[in-house]
DSSP file (Angstrom, degrees, kcal/mol; ACC not computed):
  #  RESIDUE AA STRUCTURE BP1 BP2  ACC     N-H-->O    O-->H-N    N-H-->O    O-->H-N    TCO  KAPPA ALPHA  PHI   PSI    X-CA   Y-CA   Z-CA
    1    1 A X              0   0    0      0, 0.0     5,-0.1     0, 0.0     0, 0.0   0.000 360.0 360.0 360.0 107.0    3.4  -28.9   29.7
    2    2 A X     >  -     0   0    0      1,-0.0     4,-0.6     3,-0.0     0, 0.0   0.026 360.0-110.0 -21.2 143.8    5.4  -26.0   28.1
    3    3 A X  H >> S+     0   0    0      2,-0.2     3,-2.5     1,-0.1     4,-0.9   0.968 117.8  51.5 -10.6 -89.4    4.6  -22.2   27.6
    4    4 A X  H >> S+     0   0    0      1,-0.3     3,-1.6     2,-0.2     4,-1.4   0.776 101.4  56.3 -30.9 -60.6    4.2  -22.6   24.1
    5    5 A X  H 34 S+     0   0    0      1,-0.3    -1,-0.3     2,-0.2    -2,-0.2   0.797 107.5  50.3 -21.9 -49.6    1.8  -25.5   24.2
    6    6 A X  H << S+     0   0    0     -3,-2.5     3,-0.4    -4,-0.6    -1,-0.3   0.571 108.0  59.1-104.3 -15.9   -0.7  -23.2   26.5
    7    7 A X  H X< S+     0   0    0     -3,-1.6     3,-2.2    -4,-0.9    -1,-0.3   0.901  79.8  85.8 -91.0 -40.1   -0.4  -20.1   23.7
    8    8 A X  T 3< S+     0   0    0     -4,-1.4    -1,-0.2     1,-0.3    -2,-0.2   0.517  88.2  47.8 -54.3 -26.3   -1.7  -22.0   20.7
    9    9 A X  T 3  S+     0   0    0     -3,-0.4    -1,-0.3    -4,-0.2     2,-0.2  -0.015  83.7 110.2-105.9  50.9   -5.3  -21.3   21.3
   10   10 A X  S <  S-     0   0    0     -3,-2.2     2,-0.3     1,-0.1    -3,-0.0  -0.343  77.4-117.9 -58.0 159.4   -4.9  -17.9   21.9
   11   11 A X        -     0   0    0     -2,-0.2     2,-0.2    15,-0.0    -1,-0.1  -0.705  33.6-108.3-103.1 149.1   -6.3  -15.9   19.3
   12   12 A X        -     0   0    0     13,-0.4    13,-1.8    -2,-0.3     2,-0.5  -0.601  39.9-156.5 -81.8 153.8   -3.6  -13.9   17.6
   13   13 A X  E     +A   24   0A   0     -2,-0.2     2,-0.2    11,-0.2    11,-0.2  -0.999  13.7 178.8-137.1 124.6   -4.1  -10.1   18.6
   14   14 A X  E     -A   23   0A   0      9,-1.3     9,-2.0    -2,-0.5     2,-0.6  -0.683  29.0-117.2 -78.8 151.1   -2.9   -6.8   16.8
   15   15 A X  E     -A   22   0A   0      7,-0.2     7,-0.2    -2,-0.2     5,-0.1  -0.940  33.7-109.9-108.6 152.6   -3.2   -3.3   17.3
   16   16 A X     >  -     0   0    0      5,-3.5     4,-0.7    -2,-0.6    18,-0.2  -0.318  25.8-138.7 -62.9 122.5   -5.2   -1.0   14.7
   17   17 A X  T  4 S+     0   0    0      2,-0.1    -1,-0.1     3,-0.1    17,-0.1   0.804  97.1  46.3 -55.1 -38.6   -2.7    1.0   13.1
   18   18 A X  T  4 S+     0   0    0      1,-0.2    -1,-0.1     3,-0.1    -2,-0.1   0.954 134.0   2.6 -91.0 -43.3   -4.8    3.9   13.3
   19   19 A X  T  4 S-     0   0    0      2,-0.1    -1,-0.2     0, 0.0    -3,-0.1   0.153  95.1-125.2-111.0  32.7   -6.5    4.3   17.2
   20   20 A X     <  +     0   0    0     -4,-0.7     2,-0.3    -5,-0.1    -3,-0.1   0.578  51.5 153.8 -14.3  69.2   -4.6    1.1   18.6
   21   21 A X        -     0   0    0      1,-0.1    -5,-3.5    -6,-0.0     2,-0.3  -0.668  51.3 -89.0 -82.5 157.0   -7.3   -1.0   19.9
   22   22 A X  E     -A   15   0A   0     -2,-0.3     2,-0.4    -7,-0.2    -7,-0.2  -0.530  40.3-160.2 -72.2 133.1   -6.8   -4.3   20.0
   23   23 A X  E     -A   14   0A   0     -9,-2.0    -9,-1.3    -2,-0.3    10,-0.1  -0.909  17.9-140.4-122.9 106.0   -7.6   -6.2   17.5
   24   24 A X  E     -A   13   0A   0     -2,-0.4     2,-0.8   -11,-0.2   -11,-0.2  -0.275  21.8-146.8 -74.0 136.1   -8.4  -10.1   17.1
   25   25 A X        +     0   0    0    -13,-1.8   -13,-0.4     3,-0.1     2,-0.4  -0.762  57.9 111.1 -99.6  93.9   -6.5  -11.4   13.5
   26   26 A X  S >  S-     0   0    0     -2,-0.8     3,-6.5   -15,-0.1     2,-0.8  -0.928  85.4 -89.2-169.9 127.0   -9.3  -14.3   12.3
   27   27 A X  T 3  S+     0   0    0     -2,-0.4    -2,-0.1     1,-0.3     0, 0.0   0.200 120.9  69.4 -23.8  -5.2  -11.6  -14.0    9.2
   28   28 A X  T 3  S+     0   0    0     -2,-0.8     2,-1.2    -4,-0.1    -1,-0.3   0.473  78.0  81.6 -90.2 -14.3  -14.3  -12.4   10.9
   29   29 A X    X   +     0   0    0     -3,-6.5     3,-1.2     1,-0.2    -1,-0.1  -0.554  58.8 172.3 -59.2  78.9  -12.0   -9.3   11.3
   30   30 A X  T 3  S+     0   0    0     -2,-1.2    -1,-0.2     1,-0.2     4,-0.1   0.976  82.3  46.1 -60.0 -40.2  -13.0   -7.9    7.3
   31   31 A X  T >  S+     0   0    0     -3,-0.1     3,-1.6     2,-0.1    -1,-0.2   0.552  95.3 174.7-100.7  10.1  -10.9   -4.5    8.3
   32   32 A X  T <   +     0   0    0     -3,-1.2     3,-0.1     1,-0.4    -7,-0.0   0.206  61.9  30.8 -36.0 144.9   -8.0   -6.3    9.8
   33   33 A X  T 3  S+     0   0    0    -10,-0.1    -1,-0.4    -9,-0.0    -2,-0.1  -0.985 124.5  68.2 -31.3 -23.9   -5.3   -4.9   10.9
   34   34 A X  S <  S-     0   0    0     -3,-1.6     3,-0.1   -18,-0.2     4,-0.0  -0.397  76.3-136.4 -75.7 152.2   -7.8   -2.3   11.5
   35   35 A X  S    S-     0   0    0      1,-0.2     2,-0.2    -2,-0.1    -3,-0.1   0.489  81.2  -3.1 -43.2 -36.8  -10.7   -2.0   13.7
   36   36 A X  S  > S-     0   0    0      1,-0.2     4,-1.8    -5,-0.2     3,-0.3  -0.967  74.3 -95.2-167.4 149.1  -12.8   -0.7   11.7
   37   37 A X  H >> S+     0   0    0      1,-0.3     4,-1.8    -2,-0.2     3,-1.7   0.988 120.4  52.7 -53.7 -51.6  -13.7    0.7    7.9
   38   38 A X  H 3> S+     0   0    0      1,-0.3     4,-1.1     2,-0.2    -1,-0.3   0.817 107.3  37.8 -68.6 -30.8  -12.9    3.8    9.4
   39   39 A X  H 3> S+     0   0    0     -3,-0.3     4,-1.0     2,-0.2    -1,-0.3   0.772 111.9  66.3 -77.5 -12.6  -10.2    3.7   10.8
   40   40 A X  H XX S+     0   0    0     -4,-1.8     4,-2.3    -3,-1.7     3,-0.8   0.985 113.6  39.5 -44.9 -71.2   -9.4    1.5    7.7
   41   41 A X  H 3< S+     0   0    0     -4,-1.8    -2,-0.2     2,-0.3    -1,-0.2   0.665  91.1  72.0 116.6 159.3   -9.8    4.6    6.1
   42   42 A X  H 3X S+     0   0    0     -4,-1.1     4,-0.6     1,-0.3    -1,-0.2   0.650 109.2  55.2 -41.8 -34.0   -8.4    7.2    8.1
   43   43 A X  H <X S+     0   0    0     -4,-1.0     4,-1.6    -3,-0.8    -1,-0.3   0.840  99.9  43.2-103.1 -11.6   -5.8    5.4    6.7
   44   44 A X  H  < S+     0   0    0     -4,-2.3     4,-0.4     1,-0.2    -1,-0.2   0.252 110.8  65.7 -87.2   7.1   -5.9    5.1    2.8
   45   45 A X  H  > S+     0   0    0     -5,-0.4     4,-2.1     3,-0.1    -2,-0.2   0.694 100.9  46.9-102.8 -15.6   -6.9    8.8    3.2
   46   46 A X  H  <>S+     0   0    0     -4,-0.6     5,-4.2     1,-0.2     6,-0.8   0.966 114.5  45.2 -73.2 -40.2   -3.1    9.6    4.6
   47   47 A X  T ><5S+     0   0    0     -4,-1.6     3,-1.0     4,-0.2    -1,-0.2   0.841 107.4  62.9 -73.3  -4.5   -1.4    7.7    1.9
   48   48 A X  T 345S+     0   0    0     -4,-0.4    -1,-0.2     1,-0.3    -2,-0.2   0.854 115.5  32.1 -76.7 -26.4   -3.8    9.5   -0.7
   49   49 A X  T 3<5S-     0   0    0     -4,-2.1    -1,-0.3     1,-0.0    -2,-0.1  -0.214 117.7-115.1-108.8  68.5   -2.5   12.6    0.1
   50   50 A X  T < 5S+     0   0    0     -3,-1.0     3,-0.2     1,-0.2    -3,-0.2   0.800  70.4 132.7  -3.9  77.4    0.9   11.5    1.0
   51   51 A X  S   <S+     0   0    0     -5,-4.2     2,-0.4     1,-0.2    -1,-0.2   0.597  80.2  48.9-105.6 -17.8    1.3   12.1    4.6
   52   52 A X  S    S+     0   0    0     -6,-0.8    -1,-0.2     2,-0.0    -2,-0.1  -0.581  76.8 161.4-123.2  85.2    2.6    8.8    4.6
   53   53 A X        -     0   0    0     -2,-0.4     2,-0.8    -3,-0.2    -6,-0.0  -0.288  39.5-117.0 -79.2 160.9    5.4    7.1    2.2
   54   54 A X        -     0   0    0     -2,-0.1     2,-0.0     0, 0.0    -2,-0.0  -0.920  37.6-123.8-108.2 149.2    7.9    4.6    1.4
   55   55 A X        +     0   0    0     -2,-0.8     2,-0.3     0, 0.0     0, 0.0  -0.214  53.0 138.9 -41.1 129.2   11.6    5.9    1.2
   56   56 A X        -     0   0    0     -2,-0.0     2,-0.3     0, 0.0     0, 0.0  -0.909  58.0 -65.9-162.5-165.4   13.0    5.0   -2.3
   57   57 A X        -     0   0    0     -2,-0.3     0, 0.0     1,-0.1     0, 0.0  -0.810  57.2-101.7 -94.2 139.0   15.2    6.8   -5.0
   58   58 A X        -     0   0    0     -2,-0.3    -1,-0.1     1,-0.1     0, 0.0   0.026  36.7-109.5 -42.3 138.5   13.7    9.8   -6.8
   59   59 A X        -     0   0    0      1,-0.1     2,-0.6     2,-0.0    -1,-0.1  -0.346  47.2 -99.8 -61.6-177.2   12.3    9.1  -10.6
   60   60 A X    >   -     0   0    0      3,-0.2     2,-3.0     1,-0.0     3,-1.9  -0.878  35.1-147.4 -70.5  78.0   15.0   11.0  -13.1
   61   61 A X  T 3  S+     0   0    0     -2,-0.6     3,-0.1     1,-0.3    -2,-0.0   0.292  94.7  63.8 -65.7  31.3   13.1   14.1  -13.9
   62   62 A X  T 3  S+     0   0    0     -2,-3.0    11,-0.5     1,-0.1     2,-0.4   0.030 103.6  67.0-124.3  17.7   14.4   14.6  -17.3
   63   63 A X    <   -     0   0    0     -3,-1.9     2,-0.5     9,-0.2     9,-0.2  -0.984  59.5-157.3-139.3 135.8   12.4   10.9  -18.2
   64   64 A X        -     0   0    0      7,-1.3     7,-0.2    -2,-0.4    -3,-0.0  -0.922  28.1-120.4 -97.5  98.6    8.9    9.8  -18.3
   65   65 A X        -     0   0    0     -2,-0.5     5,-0.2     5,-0.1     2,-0.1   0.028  25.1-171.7 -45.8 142.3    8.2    6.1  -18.0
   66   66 A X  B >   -B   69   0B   0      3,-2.4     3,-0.7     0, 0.0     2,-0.6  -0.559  64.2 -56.8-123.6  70.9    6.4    4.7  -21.1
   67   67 A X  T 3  S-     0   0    0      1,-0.3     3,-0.0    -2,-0.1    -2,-0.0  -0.863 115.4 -20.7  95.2-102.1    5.5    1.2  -20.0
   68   68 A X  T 3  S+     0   0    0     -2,-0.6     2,-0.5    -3,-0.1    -1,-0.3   0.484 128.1  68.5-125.8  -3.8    8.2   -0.7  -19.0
   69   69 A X  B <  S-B   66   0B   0     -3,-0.7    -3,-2.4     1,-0.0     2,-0.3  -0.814  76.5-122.5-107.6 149.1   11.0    1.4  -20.9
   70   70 A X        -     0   0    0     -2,-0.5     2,-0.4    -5,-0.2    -5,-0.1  -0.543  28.2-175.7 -92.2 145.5   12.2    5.2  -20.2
   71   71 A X        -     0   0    0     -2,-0.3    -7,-1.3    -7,-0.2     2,-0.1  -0.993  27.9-108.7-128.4 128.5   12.0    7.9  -22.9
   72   72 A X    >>  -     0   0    0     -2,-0.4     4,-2.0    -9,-0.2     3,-0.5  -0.434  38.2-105.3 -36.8 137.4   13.1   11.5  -23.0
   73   73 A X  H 3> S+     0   0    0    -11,-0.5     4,-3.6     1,-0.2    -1,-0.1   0.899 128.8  47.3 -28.0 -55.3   10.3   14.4  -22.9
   74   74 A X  H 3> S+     0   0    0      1,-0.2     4,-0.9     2,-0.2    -1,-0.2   0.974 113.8  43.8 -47.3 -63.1   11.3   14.5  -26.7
   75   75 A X  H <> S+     0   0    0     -3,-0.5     4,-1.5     1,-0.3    -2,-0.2   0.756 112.8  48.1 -58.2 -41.7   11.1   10.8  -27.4
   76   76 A X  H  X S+     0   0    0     -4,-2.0     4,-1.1     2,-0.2    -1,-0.3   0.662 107.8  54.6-107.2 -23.3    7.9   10.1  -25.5
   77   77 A X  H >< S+     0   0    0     -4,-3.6     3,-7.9    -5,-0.3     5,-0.2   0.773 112.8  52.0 -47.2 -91.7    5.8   13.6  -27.6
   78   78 A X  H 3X S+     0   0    0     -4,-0.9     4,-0.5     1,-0.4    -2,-0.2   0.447 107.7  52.6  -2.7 -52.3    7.2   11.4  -31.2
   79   79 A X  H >< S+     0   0    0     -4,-1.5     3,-0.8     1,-0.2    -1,-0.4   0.920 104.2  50.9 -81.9 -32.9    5.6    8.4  -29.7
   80   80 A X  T << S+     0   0    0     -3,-7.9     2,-0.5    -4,-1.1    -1,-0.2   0.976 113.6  54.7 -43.2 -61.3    2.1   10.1  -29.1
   81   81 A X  T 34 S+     0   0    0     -4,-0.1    -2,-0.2    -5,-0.1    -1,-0.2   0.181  78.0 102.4 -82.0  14.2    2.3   11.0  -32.5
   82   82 A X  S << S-     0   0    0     -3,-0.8    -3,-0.0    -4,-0.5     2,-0.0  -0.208  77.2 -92.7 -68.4 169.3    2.7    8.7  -34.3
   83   83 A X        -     0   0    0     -2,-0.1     2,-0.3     1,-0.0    -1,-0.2  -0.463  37.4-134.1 -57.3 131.3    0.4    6.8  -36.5
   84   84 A X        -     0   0    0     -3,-0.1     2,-0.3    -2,-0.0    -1,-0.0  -0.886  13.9-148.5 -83.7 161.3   -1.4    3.6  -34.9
   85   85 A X              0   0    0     -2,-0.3     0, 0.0     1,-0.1     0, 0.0  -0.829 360.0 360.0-106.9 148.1   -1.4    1.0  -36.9
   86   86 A X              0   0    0     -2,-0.3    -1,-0.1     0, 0.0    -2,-0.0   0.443 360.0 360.0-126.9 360.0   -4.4   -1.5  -36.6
């Protein structure tokens, strides 16, 4: 018998992102990858104030997205103001 064989009922194991304890990965974990709601979180409170990001390219600052198309400052007042139509 193989390695592999002998692993398969292992429980899969993680560590919590936030205090790394070990953590077993199976549907009785709810805060998985975390430990725990708090340290769950400890962590939606870093990315709410962005201590934590992902890397990407900068918006344009001279455009404001309007849905899936980009508008000038100018372009995108006009479209508040306009009428709706119902």
């Amino acid at each position: 018998m193989n390695n592999d064989s002998q692993n398969t009922n292992l429980p899969t194991k993680v560590n919590c992102p936030t205090c790394k304890k070990s953590v077993v990965w199976n549907e009785q974990s709810h805060f998985r990858p975390f430990c725990s709601q708090r340290c769950q979180q400890i962590d939606f409170g870093e990315w709410a104030s962005e201590n934590y990001s992902i890397p990407g390219a900068t918006n344009n600052p001279g455009h404001q997205e309007y849905g899936d198309q980009e508008y000038t400052s100018t372009e995108f007042g006009n479209l508040e103001q306009e009428p709706t139509r119902h």
